[in-house]
N, CA, C and O atoms as CSV, one atom per row, in Angstrom:
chain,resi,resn,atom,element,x,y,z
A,1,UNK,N,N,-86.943,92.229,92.102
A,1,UNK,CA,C,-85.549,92.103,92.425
A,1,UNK,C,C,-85.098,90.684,92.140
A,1,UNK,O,O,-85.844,89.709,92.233
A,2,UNK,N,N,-83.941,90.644,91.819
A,2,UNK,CA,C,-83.323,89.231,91.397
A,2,UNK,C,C,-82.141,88.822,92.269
A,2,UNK,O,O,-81.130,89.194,91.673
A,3,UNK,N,N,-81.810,88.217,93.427
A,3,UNK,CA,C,-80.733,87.936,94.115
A,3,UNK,C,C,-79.895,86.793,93.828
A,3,UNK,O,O,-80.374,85.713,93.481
A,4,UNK,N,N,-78.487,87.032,93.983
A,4,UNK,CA,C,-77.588,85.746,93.280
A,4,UNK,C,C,-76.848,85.211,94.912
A,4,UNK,O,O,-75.694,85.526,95.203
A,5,UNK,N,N,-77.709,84.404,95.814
A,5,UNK,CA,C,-76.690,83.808,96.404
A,5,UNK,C,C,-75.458,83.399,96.054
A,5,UNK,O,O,-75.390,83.017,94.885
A,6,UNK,N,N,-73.889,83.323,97.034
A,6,UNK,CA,C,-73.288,82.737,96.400
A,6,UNK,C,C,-72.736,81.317,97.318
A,6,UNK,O,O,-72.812,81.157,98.536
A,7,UNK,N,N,-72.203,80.437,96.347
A,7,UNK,CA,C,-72.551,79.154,96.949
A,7,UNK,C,C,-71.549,78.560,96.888
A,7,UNK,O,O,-71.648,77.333,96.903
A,8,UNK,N,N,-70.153,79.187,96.794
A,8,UNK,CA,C,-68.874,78.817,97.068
A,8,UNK,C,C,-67.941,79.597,96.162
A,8,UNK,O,O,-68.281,80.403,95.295
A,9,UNK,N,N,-66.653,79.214,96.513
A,9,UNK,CA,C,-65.825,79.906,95.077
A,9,UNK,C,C,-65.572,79.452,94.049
A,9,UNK,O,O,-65.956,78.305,93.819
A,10,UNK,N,N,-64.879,80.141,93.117
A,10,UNK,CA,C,-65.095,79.141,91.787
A,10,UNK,C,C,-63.861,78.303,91.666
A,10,UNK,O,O,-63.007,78.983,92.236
A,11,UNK,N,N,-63.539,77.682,91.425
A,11,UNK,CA,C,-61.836,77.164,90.654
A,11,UNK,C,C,-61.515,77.679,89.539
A,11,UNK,O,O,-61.921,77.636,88.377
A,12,UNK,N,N,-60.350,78.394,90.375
A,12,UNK,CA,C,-59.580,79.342,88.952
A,12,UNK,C,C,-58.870,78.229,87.753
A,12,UNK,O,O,-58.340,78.343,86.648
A,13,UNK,N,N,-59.219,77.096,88.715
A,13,UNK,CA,C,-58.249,76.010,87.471
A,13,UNK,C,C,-59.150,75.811,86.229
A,13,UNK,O,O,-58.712,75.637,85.092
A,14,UNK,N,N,-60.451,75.854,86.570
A,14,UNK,CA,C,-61.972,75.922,85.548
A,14,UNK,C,C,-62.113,76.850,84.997
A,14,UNK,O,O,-62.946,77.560,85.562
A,15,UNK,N,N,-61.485,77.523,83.604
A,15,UNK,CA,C,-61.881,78.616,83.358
A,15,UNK,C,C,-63.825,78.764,82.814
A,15,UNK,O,O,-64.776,77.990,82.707
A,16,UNK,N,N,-63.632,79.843,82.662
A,16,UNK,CA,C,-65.528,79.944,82.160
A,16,UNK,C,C,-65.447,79.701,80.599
A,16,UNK,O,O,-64.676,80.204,79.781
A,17,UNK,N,N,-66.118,79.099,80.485
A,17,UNK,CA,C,-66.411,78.534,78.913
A,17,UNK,C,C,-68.029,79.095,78.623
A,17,UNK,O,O,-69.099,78.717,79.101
A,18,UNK,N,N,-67.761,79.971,77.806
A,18,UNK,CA,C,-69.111,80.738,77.475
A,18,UNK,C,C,-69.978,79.881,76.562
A,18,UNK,O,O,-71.123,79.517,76.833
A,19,UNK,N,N,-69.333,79.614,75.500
A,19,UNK,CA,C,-69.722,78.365,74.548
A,19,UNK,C,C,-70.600,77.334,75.435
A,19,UNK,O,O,-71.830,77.366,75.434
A,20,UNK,N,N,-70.004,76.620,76.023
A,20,UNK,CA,C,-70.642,75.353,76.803
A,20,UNK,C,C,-71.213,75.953,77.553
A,20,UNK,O,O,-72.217,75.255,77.696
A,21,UNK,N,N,-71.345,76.905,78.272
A,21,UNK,CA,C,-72.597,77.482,79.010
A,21,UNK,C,C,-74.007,77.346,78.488
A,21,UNK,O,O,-74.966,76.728,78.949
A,22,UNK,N,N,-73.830,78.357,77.011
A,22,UNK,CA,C,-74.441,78.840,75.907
A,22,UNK,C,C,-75.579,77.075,75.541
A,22,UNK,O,O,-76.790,76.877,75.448
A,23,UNK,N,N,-74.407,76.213,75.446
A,23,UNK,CA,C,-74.618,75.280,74.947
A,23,UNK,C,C,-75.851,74.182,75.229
A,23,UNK,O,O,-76.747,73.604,74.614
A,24,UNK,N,N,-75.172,74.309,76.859
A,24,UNK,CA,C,-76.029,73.626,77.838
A,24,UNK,C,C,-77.272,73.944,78.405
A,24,UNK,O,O,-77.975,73.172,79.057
A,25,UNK,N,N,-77.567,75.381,78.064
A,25,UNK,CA,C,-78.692,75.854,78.114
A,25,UNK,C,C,-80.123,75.158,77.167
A,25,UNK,O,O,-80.065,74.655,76.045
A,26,UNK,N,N,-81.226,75.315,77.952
A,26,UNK,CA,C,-82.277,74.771,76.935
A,26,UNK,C,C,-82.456,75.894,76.039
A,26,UNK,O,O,-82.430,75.623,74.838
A,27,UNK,N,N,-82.628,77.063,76.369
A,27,UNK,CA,C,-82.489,78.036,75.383
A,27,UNK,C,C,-82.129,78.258,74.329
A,27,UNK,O,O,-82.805,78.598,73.357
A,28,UNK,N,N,-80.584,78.025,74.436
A,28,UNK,CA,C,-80.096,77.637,72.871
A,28,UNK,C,C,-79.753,76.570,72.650
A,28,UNK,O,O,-78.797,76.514,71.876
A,29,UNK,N,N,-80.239,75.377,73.107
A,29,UNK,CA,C,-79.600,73.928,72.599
A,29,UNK,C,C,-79.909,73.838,70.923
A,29,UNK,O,O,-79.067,73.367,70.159
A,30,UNK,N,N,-80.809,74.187,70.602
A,30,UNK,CA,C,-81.144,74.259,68.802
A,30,UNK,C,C,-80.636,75.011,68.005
A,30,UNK,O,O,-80.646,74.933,66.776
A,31,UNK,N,N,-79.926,76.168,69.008
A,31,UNK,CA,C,-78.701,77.257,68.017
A,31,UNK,C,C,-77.862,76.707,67.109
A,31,UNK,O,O,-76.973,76.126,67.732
A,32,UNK,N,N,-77.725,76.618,66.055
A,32,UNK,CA,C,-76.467,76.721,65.005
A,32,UNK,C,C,-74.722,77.056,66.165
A,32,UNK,O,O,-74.495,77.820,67.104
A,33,UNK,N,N,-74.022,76.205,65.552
A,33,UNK,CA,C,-72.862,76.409,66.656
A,33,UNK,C,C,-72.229,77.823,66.331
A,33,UNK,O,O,-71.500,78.489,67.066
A,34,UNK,N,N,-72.693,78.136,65.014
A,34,UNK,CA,C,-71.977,79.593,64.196
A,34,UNK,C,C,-72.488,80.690,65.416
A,34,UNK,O,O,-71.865,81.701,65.738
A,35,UNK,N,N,-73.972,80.159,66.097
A,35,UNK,CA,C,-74.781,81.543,66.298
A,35,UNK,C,C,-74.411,81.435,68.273
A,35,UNK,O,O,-74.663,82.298,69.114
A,36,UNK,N,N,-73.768,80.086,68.476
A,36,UNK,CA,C,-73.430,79.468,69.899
A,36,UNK,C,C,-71.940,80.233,69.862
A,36,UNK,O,O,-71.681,80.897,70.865
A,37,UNK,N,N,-71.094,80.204,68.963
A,37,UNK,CA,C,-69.532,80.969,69.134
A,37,UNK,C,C,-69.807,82.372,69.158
A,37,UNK,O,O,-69.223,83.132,69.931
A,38,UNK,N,N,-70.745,82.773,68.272
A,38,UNK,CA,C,-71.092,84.379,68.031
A,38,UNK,C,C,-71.379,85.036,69.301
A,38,UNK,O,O,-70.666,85.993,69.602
A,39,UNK,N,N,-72.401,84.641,70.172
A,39,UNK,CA,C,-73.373,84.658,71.151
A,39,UNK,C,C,-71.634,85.269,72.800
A,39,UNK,O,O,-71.370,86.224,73.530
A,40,UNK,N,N,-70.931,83.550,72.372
A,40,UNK,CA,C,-70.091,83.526,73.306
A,40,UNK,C,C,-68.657,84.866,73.195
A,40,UNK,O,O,-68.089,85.381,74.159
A,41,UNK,N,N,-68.429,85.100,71.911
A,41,UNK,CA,C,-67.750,86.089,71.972
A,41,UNK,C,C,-67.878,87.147,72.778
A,41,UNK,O,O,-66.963,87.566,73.486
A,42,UNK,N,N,-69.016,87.638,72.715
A,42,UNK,CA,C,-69.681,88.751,73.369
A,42,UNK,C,C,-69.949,88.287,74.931
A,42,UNK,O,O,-69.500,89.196,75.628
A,43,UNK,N,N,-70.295,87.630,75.459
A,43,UNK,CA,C,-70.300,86.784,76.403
A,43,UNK,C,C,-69.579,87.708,77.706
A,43,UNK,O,O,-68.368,87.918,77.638
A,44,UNK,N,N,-70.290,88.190,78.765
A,44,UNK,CA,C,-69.269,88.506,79.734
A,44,UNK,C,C,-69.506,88.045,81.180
A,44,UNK,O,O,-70.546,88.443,81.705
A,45,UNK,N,N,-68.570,87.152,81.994
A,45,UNK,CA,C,-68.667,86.740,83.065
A,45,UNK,C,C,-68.418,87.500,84.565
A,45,UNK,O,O,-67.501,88.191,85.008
A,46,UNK,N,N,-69.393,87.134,84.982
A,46,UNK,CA,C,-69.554,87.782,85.988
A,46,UNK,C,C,-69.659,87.250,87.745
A,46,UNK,O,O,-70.513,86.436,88.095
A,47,UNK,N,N,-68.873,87.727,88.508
A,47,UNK,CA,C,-69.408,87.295,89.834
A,47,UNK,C,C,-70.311,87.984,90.842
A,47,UNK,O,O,-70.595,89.125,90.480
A,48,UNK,N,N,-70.881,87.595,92.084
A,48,UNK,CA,C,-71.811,88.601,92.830
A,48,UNK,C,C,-71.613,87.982,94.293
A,48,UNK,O,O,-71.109,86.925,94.671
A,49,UNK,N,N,-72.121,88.901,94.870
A,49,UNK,CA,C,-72.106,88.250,96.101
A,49,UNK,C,C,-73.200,88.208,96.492
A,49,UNK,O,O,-74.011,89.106,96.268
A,50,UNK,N,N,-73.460,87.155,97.163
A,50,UNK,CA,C,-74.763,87.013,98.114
A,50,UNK,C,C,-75.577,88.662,98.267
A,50,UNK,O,O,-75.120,89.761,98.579
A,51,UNK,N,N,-77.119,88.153,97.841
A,51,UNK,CA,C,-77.909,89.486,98.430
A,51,UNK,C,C,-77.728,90.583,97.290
A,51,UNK,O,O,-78.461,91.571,97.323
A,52,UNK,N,N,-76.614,90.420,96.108
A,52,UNK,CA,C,-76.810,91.565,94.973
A,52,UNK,C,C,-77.813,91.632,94.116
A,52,UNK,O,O,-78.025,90.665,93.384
A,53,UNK,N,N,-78.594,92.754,94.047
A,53,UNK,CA,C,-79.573,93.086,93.304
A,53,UNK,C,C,-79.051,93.296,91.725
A,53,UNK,O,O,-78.385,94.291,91.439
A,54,UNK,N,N,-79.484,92.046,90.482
A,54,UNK,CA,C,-79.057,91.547,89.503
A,54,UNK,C,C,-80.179,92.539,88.734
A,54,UNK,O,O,-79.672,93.253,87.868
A,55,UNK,N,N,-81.200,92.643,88.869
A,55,UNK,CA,C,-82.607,93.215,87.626
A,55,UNK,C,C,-83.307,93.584,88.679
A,55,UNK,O,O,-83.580,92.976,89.714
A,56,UNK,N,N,-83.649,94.958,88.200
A,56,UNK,CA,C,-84.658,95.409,89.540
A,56,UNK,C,C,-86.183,96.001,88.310
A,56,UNK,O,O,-86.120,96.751,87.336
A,57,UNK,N,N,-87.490,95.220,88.961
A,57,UNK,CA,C,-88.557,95.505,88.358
A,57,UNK,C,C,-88.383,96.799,87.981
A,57,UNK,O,O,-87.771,97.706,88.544
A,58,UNK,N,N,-89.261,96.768,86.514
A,58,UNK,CA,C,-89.309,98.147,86.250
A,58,UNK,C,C,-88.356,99.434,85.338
A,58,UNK,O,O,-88.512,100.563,84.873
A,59,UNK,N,N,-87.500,98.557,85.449
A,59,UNK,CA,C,-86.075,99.128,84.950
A,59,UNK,C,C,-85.960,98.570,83.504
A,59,UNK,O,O,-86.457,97.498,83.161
A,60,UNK,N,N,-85.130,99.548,82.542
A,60,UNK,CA,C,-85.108,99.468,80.788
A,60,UNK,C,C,-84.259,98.225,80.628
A,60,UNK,O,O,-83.076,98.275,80.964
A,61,UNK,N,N,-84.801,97.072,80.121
A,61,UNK,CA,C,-83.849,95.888,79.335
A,61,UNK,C,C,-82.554,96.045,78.566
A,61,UNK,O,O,-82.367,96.319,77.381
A,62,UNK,N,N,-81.646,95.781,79.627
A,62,UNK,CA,C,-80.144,95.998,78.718
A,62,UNK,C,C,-79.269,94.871,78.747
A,62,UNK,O,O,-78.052,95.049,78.679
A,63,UNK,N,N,-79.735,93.794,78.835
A,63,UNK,CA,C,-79.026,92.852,79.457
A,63,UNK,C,C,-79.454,91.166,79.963
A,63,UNK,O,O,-80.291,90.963,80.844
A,64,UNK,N,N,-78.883,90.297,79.398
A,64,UNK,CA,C,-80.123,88.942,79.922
A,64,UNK,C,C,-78.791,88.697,80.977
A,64,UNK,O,O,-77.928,89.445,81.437
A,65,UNK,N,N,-79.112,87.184,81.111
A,65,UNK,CA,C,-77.893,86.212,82.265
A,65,UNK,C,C,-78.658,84.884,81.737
A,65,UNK,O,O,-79.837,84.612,81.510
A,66,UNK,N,N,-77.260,84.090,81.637
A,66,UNK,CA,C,-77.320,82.609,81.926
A,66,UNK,C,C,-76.767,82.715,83.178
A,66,UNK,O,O,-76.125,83.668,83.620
A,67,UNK,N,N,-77.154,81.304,83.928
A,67,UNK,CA,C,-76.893,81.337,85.047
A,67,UNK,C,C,-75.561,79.744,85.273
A,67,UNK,O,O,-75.735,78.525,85.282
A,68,UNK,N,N,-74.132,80.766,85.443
A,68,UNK,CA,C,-73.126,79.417,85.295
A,68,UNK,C,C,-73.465,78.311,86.457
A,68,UNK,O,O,-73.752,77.119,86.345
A,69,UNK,N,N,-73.365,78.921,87.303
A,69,UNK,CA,C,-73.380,78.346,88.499
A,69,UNK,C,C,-73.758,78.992,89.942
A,69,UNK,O,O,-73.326,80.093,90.283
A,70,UNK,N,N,-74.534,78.264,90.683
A,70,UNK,CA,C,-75.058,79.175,92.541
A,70,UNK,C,C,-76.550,79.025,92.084
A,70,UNK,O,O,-76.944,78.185,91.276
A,71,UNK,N,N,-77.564,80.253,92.916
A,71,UNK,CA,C,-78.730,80.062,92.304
A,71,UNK,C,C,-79.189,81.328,92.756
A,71,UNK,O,O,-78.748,81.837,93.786
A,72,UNK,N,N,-80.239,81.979,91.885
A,72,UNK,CA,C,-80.740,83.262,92.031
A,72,UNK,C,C,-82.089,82.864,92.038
A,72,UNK,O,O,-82.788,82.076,91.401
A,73,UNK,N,N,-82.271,83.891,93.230
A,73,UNK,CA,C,-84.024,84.163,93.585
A,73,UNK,C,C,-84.607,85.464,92.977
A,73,UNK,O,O,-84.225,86.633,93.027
A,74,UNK,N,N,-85.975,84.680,92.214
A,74,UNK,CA,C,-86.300,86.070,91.723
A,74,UNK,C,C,-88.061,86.342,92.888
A,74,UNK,O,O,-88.919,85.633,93.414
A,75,UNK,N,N,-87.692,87.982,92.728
A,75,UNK,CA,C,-89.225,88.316,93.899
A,75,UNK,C,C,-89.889,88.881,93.141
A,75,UNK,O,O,-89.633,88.924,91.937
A,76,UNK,N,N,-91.086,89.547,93.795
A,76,UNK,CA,C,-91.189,91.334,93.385
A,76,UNK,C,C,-91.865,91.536,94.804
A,76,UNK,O,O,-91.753,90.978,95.895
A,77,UNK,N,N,-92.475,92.388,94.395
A,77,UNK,CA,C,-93.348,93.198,96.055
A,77,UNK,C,C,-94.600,92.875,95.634
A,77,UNK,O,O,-94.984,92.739,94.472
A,78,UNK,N,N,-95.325,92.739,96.830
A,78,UNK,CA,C,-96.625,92.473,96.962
A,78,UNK,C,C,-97.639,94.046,97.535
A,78,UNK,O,O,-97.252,94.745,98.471
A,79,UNK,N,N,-98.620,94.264,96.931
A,79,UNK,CA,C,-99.671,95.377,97.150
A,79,UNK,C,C,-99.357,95.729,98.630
A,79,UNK,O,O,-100.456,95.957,99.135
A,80,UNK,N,N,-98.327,95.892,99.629
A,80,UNK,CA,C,-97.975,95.763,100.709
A,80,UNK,C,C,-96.633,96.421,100.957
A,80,UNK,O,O,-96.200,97.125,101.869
A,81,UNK,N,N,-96.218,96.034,100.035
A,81,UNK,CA,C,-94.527,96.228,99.828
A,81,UNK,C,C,-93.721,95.337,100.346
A,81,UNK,O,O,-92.520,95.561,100.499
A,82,UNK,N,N,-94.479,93.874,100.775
A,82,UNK,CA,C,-92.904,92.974,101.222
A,82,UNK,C,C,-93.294,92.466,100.367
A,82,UNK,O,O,-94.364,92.365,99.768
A,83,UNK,N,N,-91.622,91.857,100.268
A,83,UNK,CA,C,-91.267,90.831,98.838
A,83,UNK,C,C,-91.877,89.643,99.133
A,83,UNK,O,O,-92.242,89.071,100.160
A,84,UNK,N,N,-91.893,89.366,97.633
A,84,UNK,CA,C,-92.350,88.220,97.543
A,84,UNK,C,C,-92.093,86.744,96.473
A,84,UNK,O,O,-92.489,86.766,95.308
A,85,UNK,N,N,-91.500,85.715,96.970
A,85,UNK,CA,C,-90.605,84.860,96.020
A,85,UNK,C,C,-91.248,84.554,94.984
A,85,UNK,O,O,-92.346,84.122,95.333
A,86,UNK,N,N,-91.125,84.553,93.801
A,86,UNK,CA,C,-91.245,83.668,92.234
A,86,UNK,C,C,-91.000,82.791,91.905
A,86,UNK,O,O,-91.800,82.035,91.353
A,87,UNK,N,N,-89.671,82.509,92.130
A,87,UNK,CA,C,-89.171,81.211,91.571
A,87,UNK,C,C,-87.437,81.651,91.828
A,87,UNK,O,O,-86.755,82.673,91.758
A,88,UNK,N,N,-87.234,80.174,92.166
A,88,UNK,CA,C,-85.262,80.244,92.137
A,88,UNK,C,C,-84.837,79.242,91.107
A,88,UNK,O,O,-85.004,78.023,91.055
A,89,UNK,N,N,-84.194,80.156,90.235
A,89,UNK,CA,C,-83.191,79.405,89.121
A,89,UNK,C,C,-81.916,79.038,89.732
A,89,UNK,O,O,-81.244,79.451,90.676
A,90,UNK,N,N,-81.807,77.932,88.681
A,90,UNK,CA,C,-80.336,76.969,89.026
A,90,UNK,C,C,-79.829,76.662,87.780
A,90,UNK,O,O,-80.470,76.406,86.761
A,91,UNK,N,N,-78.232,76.719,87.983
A,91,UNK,CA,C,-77.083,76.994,86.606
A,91,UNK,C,C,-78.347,76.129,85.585
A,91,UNK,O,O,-79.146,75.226,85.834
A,92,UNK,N,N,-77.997,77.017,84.241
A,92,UNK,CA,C,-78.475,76.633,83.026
A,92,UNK,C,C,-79.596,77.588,82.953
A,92,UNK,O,O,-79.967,77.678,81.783
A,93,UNK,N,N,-80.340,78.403,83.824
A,93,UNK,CA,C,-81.418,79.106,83.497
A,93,UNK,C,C,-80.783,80.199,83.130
A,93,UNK,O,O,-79.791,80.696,83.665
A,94,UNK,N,N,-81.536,80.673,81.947
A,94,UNK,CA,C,-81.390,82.182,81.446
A,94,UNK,C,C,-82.982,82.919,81.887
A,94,UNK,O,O,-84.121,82.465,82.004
A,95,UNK,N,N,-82.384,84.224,82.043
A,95,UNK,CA,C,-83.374,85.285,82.350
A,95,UNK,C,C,-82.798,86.596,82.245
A,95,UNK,O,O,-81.637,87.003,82.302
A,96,UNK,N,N,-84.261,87.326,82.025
A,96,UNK,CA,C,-83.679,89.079,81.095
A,96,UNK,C,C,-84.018,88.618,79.615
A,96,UNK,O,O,-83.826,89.565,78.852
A,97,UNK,N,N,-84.282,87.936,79.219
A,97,UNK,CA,C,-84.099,88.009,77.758
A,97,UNK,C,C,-85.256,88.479,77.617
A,97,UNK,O,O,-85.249,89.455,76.868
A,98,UNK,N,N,-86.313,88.195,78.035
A,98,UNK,CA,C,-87.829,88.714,77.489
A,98,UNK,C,C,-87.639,90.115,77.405
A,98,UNK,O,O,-87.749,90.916,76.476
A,99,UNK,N,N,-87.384,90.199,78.375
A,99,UNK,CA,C,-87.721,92.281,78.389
A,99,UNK,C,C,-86.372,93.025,77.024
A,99,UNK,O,O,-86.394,94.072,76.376
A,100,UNK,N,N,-85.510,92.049,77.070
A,100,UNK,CA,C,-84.686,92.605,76.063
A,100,UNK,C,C,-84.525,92.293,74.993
A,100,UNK,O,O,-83.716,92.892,74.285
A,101,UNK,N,N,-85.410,91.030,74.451
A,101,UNK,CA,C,-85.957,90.614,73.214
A,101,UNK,C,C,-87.152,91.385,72.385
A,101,UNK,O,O,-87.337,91.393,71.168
A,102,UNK,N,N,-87.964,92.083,73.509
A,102,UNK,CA,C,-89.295,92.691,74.068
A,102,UNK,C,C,-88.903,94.228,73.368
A,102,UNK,O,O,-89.417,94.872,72.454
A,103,UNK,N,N,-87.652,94.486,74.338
A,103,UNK,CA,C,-87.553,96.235,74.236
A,103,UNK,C,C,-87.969,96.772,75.423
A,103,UNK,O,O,-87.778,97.947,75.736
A,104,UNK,N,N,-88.750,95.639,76.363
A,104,UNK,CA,C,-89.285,96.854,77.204
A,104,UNK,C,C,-88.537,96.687,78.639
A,104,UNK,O,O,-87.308,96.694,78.583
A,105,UNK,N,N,-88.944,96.585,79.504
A,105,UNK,CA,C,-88.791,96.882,81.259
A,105,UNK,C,C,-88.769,95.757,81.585
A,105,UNK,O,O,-89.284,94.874,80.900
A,106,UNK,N,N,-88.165,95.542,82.707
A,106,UNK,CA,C,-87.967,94.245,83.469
A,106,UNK,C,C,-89.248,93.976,84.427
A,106,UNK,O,O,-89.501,94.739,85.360
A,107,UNK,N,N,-90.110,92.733,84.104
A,107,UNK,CA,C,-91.194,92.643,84.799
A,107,UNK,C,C,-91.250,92.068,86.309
A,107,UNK,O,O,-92.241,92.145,87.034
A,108,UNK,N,N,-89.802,91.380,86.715
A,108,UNK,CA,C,-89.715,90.980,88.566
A,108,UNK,C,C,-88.074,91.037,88.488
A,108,UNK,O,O,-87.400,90.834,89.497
């Protein structure tokens, strides 16, 4: 499971700039800007609230996330069945791409 605390509201005066998201990422900092505008067209922003389940293990890759801003915890379950933390990303991390670069299932 992947949870997106949320960690305030946004300023509507800030619109979302997919580009500079894109940009600021380590991911694509070496992209061609042709393949950074391309990327951002398609680009769709999204909000969540605290506690929403973003990628749930197991499930078919349709989809990555950069992360604009807040921070998401990723788990999975332990031989037990309680969760158990991985790691928490903070704006600039992307995740999902493996499994959908991959083809396959989401691995936490």
């Amino acid at each position: 499971m992947t949870h997106l605390p949320q960690t305030g509201p946004l300023d509507p005066a800030a619109p979302w700039d997919a580009y500079a998201v894109l940009q600021a990422s380590p991911l694509f900092a070496a992209a061609p800007p042709a393949a950074l505008w391309s990327l951002a067209s398609v680009a769709d922003y999204r909000e969540h609230p605290a506690g929403h389940v973003l990628i749930r293990e197991g499930a078919p890759a349709a989809e990555c996330y950069l992360l604009s801003y807040g921070q998401v915890e990723v788990t999975s379950v332990d031989l037990t069945g309680n969760p158990v933390a991985l790691a928490k990303l903070q704006p600039g991390a992307c995740f999902g791409e493996q499994a959908l670069v991959a083809g396959g299932v989401r691995t936490a």
